[in-house]
C-alpha positions, -999 to +999 in steps of 0.1 A: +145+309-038+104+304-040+081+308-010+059+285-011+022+296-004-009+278+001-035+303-002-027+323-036-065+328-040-071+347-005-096+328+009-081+288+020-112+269+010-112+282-025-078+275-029-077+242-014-109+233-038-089+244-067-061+226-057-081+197-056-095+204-092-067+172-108-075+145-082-112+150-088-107+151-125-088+123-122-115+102-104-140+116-125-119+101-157-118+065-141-150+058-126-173+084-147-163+085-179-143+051-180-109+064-199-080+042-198-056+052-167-027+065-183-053+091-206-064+100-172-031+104-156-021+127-186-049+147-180-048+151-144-009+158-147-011+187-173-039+205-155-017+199-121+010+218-139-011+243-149-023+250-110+008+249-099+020+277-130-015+296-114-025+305-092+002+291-071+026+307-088+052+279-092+084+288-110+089+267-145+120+250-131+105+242-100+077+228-117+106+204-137+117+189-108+090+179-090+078+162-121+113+147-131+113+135-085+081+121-093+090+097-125+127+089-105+105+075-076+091+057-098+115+039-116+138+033-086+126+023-061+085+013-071+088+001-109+122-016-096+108-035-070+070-043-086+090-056-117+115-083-094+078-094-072+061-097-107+093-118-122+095-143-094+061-149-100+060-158-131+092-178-128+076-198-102+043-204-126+071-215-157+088-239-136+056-258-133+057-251-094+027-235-094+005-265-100+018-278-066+009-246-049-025-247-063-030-282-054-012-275-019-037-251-016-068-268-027-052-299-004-059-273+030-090-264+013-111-264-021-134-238-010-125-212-024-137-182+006-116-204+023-082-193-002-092-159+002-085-157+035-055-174+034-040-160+001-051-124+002-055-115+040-028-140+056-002-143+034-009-112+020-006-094+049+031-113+058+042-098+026+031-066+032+051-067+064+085-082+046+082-059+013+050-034+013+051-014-019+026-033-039+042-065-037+014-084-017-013-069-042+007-081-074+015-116-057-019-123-040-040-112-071-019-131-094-024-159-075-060-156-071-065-150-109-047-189-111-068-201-085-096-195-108-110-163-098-118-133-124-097-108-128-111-074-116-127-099-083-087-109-078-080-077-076-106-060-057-101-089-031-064-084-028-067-049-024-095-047+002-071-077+023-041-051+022-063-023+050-056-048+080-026-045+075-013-018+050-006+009+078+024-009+092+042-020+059+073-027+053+085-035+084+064-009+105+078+019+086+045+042+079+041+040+119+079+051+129+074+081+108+042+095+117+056+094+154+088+112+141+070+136+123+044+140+145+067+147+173+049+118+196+057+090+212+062+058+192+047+030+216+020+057+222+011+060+187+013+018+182-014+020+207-034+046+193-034+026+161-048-009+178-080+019+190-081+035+162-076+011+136-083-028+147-118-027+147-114-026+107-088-056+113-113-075+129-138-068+101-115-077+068-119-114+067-156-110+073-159-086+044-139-103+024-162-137+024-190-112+021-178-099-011-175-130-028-206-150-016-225-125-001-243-135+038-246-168+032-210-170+028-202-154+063-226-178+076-217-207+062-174-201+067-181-181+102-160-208+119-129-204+098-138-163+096-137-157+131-107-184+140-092-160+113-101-130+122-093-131+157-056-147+155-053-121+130-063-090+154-055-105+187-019-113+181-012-076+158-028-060+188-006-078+211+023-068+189+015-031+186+014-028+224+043-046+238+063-047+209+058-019+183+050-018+143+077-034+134+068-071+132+027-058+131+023-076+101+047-105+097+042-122+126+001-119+121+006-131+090+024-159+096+001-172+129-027-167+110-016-192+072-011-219+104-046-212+121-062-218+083-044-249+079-057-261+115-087-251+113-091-269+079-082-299+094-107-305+112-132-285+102-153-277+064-178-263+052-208-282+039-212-264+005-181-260-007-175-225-031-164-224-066-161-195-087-177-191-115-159-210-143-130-217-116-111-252-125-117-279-098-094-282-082-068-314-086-068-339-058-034-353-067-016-356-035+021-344-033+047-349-011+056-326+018+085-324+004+075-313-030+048-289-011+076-267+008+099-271-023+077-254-047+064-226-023+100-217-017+104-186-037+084-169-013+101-181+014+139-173-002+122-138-011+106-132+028+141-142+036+156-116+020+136-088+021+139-095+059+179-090+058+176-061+036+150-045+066+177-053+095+189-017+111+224-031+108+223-040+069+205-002+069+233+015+086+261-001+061+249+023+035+238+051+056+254+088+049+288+075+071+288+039+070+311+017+052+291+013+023+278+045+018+303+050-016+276+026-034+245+049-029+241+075-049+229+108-042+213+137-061+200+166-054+168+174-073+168+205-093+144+230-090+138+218-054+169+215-037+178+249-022+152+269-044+116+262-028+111+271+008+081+252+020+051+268+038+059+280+074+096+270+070+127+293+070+151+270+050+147+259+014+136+220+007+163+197+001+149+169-021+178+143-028+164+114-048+191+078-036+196+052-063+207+022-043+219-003-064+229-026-037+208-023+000+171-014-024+145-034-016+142-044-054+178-060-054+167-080-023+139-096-044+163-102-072+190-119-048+152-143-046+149-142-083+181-153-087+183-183-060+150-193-074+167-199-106+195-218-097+175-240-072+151-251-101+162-276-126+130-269-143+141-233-157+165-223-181+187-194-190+160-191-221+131-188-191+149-164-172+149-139-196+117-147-215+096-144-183+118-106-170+108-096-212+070-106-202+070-089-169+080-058-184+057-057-215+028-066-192+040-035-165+052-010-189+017+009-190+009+005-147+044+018-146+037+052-171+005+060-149+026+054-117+048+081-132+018+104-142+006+099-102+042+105-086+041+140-109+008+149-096+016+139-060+050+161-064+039+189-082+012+197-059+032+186-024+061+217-036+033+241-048+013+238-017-015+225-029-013+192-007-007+213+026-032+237+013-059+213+011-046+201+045-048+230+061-083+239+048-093+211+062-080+216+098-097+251+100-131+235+108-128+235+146-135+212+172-152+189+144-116+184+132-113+146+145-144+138+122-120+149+091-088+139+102-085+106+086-101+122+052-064+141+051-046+106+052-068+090+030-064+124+006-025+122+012-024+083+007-047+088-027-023+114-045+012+095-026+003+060-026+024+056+002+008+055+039+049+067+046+042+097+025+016+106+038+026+106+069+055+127+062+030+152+045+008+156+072+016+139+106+027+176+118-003+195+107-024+165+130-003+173+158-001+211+156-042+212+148-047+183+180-029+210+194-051+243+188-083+227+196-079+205+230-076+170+215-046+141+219-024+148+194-014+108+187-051+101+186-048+123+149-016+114+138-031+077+142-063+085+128-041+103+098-023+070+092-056+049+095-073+069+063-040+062+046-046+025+053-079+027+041-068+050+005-045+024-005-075+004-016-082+034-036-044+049-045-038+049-084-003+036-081-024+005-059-048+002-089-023+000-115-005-023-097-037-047-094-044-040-131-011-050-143-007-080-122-041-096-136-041-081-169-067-054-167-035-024-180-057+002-194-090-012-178-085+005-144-112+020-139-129-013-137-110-021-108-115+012-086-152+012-095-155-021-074-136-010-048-141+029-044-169+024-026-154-002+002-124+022+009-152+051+010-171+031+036-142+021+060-133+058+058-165+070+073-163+044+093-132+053+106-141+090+110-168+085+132-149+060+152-121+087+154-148+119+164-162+097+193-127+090+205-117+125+208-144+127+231-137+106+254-096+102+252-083+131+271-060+152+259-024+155+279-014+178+299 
């Protein structure tokens, strides 16, 4: 067995910055000297190795199967999953369907601030609640891109839509584990998040217009921002308080597509908003009919995702349910029963699932595969044509999502990740002004706000602890700098970039947006350092 340490250096904040020596390298590759992402994932992932050789002292094997855990995860479950949301798309675009969602869209409004918010913060944030991992940021920027709008804008807009709602994913998920983790209370924590976090909620739509036409945008759309920004926030805080994360997102979502459409009844604005070189948009009218037929795959696929999330379907393939035979497990080697993480007495016990049946992947194909036999328009020919296309446009996101994941793992066993953590959490009573930099670190080299949470919900909690401040007030604040990364996280960006065609151009992409997430994050911080001094701590 290997201890893990996070200090091999002898003094924590040297270690931590040497630790932290791939993800700057890594940045520093994108947005400084503009290499393609998977040239910079390679770099960042051999000189991660080399760390974890020394000075962390990593054994070889070990090393092996973090790597080897990181490209599983992504194969099964991200690639599977961002593959299925990418094929239904582009199914729903060959069937010709497409052209009565566009003109659906354009019917509620041709303006096109006006599809933002209802594309990329509404019904993006309803798929984030049904799916989460990446599937509202390929969807939404897809869409946007065939509304008209340029790629890396698609993008950037899509990605900055996903903080109102990206902490409470997949069916509140990242929330239910930072309590567990955290050892706190769950409806405390829900709480904690509406303080900590809504004030960014209520914000999103208003940044989004401001992004793509600037003040006179906001002032021009402030009707239809606000209406949206306030059914938006209103009814998740609502939801978060009496109800939990779970439906934080979906229900949200949904309330807020129908306050777009009512609003736009009666209400538009004088100038209407093109993009540059953006179609106009058709004004054949279509059926009701037609209208709900063609936006069905998105419907059959929020319909299944949403069985696949039920506790009961969950517990059929649990460790002793009935169904358990079809889940495979194994152990990872190197990990399982060899490295004993920092402050633990028992060895890690890494076991990556392949879940053929009950992963959320399989749920969008069950969509695919409706979607194909409730559309005379496609044939057998298109089926297979459009999953060929899908993965010779995702190939290369997928590769730097592996290159990530091997980072993320290699330096999580090493101790590197709780090492920079923990260096962190030394500064004192400032703490709370840092706290949501560790979730917006763990989200960066994760991609996952769950991850993170699992990384470093307990170091929140004990530090809360040590220096006299609520404990759920950090764990939420940890899970609110998450929120905020995923603008930022590489496996986000490559997503983004292969859903618009930017693979390879990714730095393009996190150059317009690094310095949003970098703003709601100090944002957040401050937000967080005042509340610490005035939410008491318990008993």
């Amino acid at each position: 067995m290997w201890n893990q340490q996070i200090d091999p250096l002898g003094n924590i904040a040297l270690s931590a910055l040497v630790a932290a020596v791939p993800i700057l390298v890594f940045l520093l590759c994108l947005v400084v000297f503009k290499l393609k992402g998977i040239t910079a994932g390679i770099i960042a992932a051999v000189l991660q190795i080399a760390i974890a050789a020394w000075p962390f002292g990593m054994p070889a094997g070990s090393i092996a199967g973090a790597a080897l855990a990181g490209v599983e995860t992504a194969i099964w479950p991200i690639a599977y999953i961002i593959v299925m949301a990418v094929w239904l798309y582009r199914l729903t675009v060959a069937s010709g369907r497409f052209d009565i969602i566009r003109a659906s869209i354009a019917g509620i409004s041709p303006d096109q601030r006006v599809q933002v918010l209802l594309i990329s913060f509404a019904f993006g944030a309803f798929l984030e609640g049904a799916a989460g991992f990446g599937v509202p940021i390929a969807i939404c920027a897809a869409l946007l891109v065939q509304l008209g709008f340029g790629p890396v804008k698609a993008a950037m807009l899509s990605l900055v839509a996903n903080v109102a709602a990206g902490a409470y994913g997949a069916i509140g998920i990242p929330v239910i584990v930072g309590a567990q983790v955290g050892g706190v209370d769950l409806a405390g924590l829900s709480v904690q998040m509406v303080i900590v976090l809504q004030i960014l909620a209520l914000a999103t739509p208003f940044l989004l217009v401001l992004i793509l036409d600037g003040v006179r945008g906001i002032r021009e759309t402030f009707l239809m921002t606000l209406c949206v920004s306030l059914a938006f926030s209103i009814s998740q805080a609502a939801i978060l308080i009496f109800l939990g994360p779970d439906l934080a997102d979906i229900i949200p979502g949904l309330l807020t597509m129908v306050v777009v459409f009512a609003v736009s009844r009666a209400w538009t604005p004088k100038r209407i908003h093109r993009e540059p070189g953006a179609p106009e948009p058709t004004s054949t009218s279509q059926s009701f009919g037609d209208v709900v037929v063609a936006w069905s795959p998105f419907y059959i696929l929020t319909g299944a995702v949403f069985v696949w999330s039920l506790p009961w379907f969950k517990s059929l393939f649990a460790v002793n349910g009935p169904l358990s035979g079809l889940v495979a497990r194994v152990p990872i080697p190197g990990i399982t029963g060899v490295v004993v993480p920092y402050g633990k007495d028992e060895p890690a016990a890494n076991v990556w699932e392949w879940t053929p049946v009950n992963a959320t992947g399989t749920a969008i194909l069950v969509a695919v595969i409706i979607t194909f036999f409730t559309t005379p328009q496609l044939r057998s020919a298109d089926l297979w044509r459009e999953l060929r296309e899908t993965v010779k446009m995702l190939w290369q996101p997928i590769v730097l999502i592996a290159l990530v994941l091997i980072v993320a793992n290699v330096a999580n066993y090493s101790g590197g990740s709780t090492g920079i953590g923990t260096a962190i959490s030394e500064i004192g009573f400032v703490f709370p002004l840092l706290a949501p930099v560790i979730g917006w670190f763990g989200v960066f080299i994760t991609g996952s706000v769950v991850n993170n949470n699992t990384l470093f919900a307990g170091l929140q909690t004990v530090t809360a602890q040590g220096i006299g401040v609520d404990p759920t007030l950090l764990v939420a604040a940890n899970t609110s700098g998450g929120a905020v990364a995923k603008l930022v996280s590489p496996q986000s960006i490559a997503i983004a970039a292969g859903a618009v065609g930017l693979t390879g151009r990714e730095g393009e992409i996190l150059r317009a947006v690094i310095g949003w997430s970098l703003g709601m994050l100090g944002v957040v911080c401050v937000w967080v350092m005042l509340l610490s001094l005035v939410v008491p701590a318990p008993a």
